[in-house]
C-alpha positions in Angstrom: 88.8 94.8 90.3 86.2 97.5 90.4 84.7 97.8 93.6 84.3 99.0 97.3 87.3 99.5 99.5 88.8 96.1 99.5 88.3 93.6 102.4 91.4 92.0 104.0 90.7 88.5 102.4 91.1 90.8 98.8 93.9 92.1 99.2 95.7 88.8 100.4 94.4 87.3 97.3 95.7 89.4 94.9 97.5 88.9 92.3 101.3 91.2 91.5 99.6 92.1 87.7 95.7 92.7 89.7 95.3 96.4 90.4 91.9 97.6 92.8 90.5 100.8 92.6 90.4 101.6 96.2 92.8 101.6 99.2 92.2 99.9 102.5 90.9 102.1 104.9 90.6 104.8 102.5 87.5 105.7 104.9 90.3 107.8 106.8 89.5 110.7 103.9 86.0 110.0 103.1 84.3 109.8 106.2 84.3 113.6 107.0 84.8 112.9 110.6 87.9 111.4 110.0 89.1 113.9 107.3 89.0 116.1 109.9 90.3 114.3 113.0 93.7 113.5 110.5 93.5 117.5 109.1 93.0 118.4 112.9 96.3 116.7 114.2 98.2 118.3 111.5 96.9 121.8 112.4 97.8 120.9 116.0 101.2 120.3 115.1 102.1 122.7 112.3 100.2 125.7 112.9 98.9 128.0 110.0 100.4 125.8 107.0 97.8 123.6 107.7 94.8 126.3 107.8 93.2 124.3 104.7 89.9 123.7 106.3 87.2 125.8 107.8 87.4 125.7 111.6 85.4 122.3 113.0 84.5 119.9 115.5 83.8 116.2 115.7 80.8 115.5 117.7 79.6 114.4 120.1 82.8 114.1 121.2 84.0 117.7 121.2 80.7 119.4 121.8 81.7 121.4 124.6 84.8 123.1 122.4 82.2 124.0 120.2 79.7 125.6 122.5 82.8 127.8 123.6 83.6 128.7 120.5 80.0 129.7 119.8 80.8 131.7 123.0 83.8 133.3 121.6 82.0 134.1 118.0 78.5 134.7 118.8 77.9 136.1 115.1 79.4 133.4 113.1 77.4 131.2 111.3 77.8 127.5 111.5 77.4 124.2 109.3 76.5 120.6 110.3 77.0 117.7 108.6 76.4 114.0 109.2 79.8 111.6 109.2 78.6 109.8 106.7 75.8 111.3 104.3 76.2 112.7 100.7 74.3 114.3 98.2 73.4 117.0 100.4 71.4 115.4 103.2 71.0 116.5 106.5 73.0 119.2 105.6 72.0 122.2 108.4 73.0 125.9 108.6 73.2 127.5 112.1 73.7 130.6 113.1 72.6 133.1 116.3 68.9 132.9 115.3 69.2 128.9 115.3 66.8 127.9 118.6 69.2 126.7 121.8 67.7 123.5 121.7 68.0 122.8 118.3 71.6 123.4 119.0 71.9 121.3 122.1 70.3 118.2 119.6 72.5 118.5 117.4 75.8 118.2 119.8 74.5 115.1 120.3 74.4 113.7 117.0 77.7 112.3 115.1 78.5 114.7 112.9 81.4 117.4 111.6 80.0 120.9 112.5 82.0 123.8 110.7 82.3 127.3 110.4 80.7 128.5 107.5 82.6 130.1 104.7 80.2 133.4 105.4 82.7 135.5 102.6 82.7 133.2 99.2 83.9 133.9 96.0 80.6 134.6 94.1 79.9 134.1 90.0 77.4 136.9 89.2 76.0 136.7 93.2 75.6 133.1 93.1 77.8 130.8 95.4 79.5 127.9 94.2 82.0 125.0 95.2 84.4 123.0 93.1 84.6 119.2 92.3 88.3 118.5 91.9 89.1 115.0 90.5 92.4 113.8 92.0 93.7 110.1 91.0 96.4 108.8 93.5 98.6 105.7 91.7 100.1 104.9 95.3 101.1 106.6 98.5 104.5 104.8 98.5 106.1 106.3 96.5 103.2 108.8 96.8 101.9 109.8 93.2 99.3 112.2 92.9 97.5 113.5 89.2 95.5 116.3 89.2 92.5 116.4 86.0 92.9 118.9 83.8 88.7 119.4 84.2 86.4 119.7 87.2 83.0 120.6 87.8 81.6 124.0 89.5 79.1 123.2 90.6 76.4 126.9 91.6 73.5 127.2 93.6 70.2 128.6 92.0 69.5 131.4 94.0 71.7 134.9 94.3 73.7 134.3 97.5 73.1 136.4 101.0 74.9 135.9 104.7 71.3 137.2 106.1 70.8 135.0 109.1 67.0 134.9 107.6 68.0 133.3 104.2 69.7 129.5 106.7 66.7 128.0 105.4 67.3 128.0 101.6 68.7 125.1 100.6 69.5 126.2 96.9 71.1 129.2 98.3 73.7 127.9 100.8 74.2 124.4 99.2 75.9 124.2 95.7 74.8 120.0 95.9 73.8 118.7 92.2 71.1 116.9 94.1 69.9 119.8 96.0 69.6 122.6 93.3 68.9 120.1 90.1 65.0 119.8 91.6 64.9 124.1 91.3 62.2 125.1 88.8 65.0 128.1 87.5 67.7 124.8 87.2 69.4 124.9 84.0 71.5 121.6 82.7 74.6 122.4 80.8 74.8 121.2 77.1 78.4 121.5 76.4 78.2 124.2 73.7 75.4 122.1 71.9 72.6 124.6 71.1 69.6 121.6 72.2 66.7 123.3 73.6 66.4 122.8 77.3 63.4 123.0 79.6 62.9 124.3 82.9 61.4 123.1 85.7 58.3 125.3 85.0 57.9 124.5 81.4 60.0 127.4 79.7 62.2 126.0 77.0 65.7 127.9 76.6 68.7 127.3 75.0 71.2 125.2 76.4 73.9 127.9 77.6 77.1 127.5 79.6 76.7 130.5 82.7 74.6 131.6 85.5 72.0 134.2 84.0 74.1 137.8 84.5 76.5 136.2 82.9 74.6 135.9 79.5 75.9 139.3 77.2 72.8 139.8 76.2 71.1 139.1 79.3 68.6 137.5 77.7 68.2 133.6 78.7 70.2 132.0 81.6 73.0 130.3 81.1 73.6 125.9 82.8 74.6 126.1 87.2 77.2 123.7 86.1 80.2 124.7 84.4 83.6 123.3 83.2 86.9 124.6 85.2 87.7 126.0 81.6 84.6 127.8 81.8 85.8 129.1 85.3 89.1 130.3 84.1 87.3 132.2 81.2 84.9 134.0 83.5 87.8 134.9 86.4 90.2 135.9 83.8 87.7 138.3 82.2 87.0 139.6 85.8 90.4 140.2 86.5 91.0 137.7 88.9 94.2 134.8 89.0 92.9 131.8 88.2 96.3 129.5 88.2 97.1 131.3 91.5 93.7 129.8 92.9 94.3 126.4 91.4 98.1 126.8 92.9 96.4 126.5 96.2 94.2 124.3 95.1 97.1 121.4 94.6 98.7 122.8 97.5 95.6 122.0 99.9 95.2 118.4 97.6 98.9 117.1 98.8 98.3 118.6 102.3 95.1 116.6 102.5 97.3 113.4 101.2 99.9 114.0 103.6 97.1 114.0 106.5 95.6 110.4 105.9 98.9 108.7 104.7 100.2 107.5 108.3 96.4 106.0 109.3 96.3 104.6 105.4 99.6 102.9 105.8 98.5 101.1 109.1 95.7 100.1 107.4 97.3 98.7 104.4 100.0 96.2 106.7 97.0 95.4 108.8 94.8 94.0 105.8 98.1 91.9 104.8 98.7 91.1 108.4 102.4 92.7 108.7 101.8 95.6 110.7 105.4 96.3 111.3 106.4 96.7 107.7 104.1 99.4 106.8 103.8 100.1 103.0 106.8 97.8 102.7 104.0 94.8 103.6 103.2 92.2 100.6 100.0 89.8 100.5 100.9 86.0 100.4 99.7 85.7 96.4 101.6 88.6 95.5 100.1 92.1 96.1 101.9 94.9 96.7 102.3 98.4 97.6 101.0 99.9 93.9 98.5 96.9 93.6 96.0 99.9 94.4 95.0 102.9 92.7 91.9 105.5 93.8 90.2 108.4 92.2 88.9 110.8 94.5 86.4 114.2 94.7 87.6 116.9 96.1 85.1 119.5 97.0 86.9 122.9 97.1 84.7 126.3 98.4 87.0 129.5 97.3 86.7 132.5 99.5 86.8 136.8 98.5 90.1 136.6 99.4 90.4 133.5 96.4 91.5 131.4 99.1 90.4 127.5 98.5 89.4 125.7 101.5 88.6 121.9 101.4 85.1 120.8 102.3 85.2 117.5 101.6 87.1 114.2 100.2 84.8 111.7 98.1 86.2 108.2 97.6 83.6 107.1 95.5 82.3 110.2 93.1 79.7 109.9 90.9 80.5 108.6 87.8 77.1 108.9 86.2 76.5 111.9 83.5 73.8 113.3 84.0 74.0 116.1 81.1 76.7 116.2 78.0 79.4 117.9 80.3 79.6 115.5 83.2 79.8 112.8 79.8 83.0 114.3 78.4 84.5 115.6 81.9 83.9 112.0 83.7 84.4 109.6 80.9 87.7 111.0 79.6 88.7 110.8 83.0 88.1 107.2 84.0 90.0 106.6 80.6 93.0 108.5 81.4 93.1 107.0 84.7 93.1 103.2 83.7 95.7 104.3 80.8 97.8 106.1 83.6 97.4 103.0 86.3 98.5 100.7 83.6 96.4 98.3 83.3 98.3 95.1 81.7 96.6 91.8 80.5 98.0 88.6 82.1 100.7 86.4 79.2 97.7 83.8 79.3 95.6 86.6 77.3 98.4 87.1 74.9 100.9 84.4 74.5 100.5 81.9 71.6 98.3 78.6 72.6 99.3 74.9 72.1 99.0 75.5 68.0 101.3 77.8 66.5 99.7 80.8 65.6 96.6 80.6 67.8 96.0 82.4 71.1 94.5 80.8 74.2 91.2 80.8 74.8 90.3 82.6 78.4 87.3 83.2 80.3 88.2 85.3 82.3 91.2 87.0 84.6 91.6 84.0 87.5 94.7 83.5 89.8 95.5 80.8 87.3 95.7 83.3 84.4 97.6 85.5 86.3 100.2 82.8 88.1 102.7 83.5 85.6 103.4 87.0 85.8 105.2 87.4 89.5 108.6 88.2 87.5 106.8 91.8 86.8 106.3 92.8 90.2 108.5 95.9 90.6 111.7 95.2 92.7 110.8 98.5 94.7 108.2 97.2 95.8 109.6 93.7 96.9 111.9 95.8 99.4 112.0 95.1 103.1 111.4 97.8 105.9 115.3 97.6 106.4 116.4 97.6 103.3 114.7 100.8 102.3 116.3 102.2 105.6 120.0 101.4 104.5 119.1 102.9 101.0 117.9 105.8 102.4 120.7 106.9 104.7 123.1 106.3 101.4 120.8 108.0 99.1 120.9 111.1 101.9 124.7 111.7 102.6 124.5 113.2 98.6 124.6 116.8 98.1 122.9 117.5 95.3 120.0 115.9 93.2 122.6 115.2 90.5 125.2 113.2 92.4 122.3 111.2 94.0 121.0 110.2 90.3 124.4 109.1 89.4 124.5 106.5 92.5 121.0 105.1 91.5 121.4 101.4 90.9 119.0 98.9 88.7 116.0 99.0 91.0 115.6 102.9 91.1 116.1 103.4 87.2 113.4 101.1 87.5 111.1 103.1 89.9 112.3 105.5 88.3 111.1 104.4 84.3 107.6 103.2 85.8 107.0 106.9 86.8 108.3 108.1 83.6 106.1 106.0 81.4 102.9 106.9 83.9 103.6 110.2 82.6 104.1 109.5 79.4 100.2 107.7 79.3 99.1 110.2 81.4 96.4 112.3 79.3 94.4 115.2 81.1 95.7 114.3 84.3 99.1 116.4 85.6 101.2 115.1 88.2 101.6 117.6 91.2 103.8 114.7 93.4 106.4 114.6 93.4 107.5 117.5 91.6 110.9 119.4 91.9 109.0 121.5 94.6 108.2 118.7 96.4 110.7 119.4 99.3 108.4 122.2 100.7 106.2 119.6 102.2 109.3 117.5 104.0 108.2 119.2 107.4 104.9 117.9 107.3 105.6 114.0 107.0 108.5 111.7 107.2 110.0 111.1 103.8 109.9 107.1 102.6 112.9 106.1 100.5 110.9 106.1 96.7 109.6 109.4 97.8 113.2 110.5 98.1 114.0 108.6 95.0 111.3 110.3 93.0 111.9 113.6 94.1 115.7 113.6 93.5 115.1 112.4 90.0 112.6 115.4 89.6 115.1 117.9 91.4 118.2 116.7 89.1 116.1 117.9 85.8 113.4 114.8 85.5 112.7 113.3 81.9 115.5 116.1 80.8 117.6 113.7 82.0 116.7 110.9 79.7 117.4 113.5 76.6 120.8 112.0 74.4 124.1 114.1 75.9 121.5 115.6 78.4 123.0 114.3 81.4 126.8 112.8 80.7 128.0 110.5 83.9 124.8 110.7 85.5 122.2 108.5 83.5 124.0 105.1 83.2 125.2 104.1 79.8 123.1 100.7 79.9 120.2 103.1 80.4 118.0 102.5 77.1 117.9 106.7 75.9 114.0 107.9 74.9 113.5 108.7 71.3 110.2 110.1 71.7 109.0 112.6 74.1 105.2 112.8 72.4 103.1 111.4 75.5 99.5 110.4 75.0 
């Protein structure tokens, strides 16, 4: 099913082989005020770790924390946004020049208001953002993939903190919507050499960088680029791009992390077991990795190369507007149905009532999919107790190897299912759980096929599954891999 967050009544109805491409309540990421408010209460509890957004406020509600921070910072500059627009609108940038009143109208709208990143990274002057695609399989066991490509996207007009400059839209926001209607707005082509037309008529060659980028200085370059472009112009400046992406991961689990506790209530709640948590099955068989999601991360870097998040999109545009979005978006909603593994029901496939022929079907229909329960995972058939008595035996192990070795048939199993994700997985890269994964124990408590999954990735991973790779450890029933070529 591709469509909007599923409704309760969906989610009850679905079938173990039916995946959805959304989460119940996934709202808790994409409605900035909420992003925030779950960001917020880490910050509160974990200090600096969890500096990964620009200082905010909700409001209304906390109108009078921001009026004393204004107090506090009378020179900073400030942004609003509303809860629940995109695309740029309403967007408003504030600073000590703003008029009172204006100010005192706005504290009364529902909004995020932020601090503005005052100090960003610039490409040749210009300001720009990052559109990170991120495609989470489940959050029990939490999987997370990272895509290889991303957009930046740049504003049209050379950047400037002046408080004089609030006004210009095409300077402050790096929006596609906002900056594609500037008459200097230049598409990218992808390396195809088509002639391209601005806004006022001039016809230029379809380049890949903002104009002082251009050797020759000659004719400007696209305001979109690809991340490899990115790591091309950073690298030639000197500056670390996988350090900066290193952070970027870092502040995409964080942002996970954040939401998972108000995404798990809403997950029992729209099967109506609110005390099992993830561990919560709907009456026709769905279960916890019945869902899957591909979000937009939207990523501001500052001076210092620091990332900071400015937003989560649940639903990013999937349209192409110009030859790069084509290639970046399609190859990515292809690697991310490959990577959910998306199987056809044994009605599609297994022989009719005549040998040799194949049934005729319509359509997927709960019928068609009635005969498939036997491939629910056993992980994910688990009770809230049971994963608690696994746990506490899984914990009392003292190394990653010894806890491999007393994995039984139903974490080989979670244990394949994650191995063959990665096998299918494309241009996307996992970053959770990794070996490293351990690093972000303080920050949540740890479910059992978390801990599962991350022991598997401490102990060596797919090393493991290598013949004489892992003696005593990896069961001799275990079927060993003959191929380690992934797709």
């Amino acid at each position: 099913l591709w469509s909007n967050p599923p409704p309760p009544e969906t989610m009850r109805a679905l079938r173990p082989i039916q995946r959805t491409n959304h989460f119940p309540g996934s709202w808790h990421l994409g409605r900035k005020d909420m992003c925030w408010r779950n960001i917020s209460r880490m910050q509160k509890r974990f200090g600096k770790p969890y500096h990964i957004t620009p200082q905010g406020f909700v409001l209304p509600k906390n109108a009078m924390a921001w009026e004393a921070a204004r107090t506090r910072q009378p020179g900073a500059l400030w942004i609003w946004k509303p809860c629940s627009q995109s695309c740029g609108r309403g967007i408003r940038v504030l600073g000590a020049s703003t008029p009172q009143e204006e100010l005192r109208q706005l504290a009364t709208k529902r909004g995020v208001i932020q601090k503005y990143v005052d100090k960003p990274l610039l490409l040749d002057g210009y300001k720009f953002d990052l559109r990170i695609y991120v495609v989470v399989l489940s959050y029990d066991p939490l999987k997370v993939y990272i895509n290889d490509e991303g957009l930046v996207r740049l504003a049209t007009e050379k950047y400037s903190p002046s408080v004089d400059t609030l006004e210009s839209r095409t300077m402050h926001l790096t929006n596609y919507s906002v900056n594609k209607s500037s008459p200097v707005f230049v598409q990218n082509k992808d390396g195809r050499n088509d002639v391209v037309k601005l806004k006022n008529g001039q016809e230029l060659g379809g380049e890949t960088c903002p104009p002082e980028a251009q050797p020759n200085g000659e004719e400007p370059r696209a305001f979109k680029w690809s991340l490899h472009e990115l790591r091309k112009h950073l690298e030639a400046s000197g500056l670390d791009y996988d350090a900066m992406y290193g952070r970027i991961k870092d502040v995409v689990i964080k942002t996970l992390l954040a939401a998972e506790s108000p995404l798990q209530t809403e997950w029992s709640k729209s099967l109506e077991q609110e005390e099992e948590g993830w561990a919560a099955r709907g009456p026709a068989g769905c279960h916890r990795g019945s869902c899957f999601e591909i979000y937009g991360f939207d990523v501001i870097v500052d001076s210092a190369m620091k990332p900071w998040l400015l937003e989560v999109n649940i639903c990013p545009s999937l349209s192409s507007g110009s030859p790069l979005d084509k290639r970046i978006k399609t190859k990515l909603v292809a690697d991310t149905l490959t990577l959910a593994g998306i199987r056809p029901p044994p009605s599609f496939w297994q022989p009719g009532p005549s040998v040799g022929t194949k049934r005729k079907v319509e359509g997927v229909t709960s019928e068609s999919c009635a005969d498939v329960k036997d491939l629910t995972p056993v992980a994910c058939t688990w009770s809230k107790a049971d994963l608690d008595k696994r746990t506490r035996k899984l914990l009392e192990c003292k190394t990653a190897k010894e806890a491999v070795a007393m994995f039984e048939q139903a974490e080989w199993e979670l244990v394949l299912d994650s191995h063959d994700e990665d096998m299918r997985r494309g241009g996307l890269e996992r970053i959770f759980p990794t070996a490293g994964a351990a690093q972000y124990l303080d920050f949540v408590e740890e479910s059992y096929c978390n801990l599962v999954l991350r022991r598997w990735h401490e102990a060596g991973g797919a090393q493991l599954l290598k013949p004489g790779a892992a003696p005593g450890v990896v069961p001799a029933w275990l079927p060993r891999q003959v191929s380690f070529s992934r797709t």
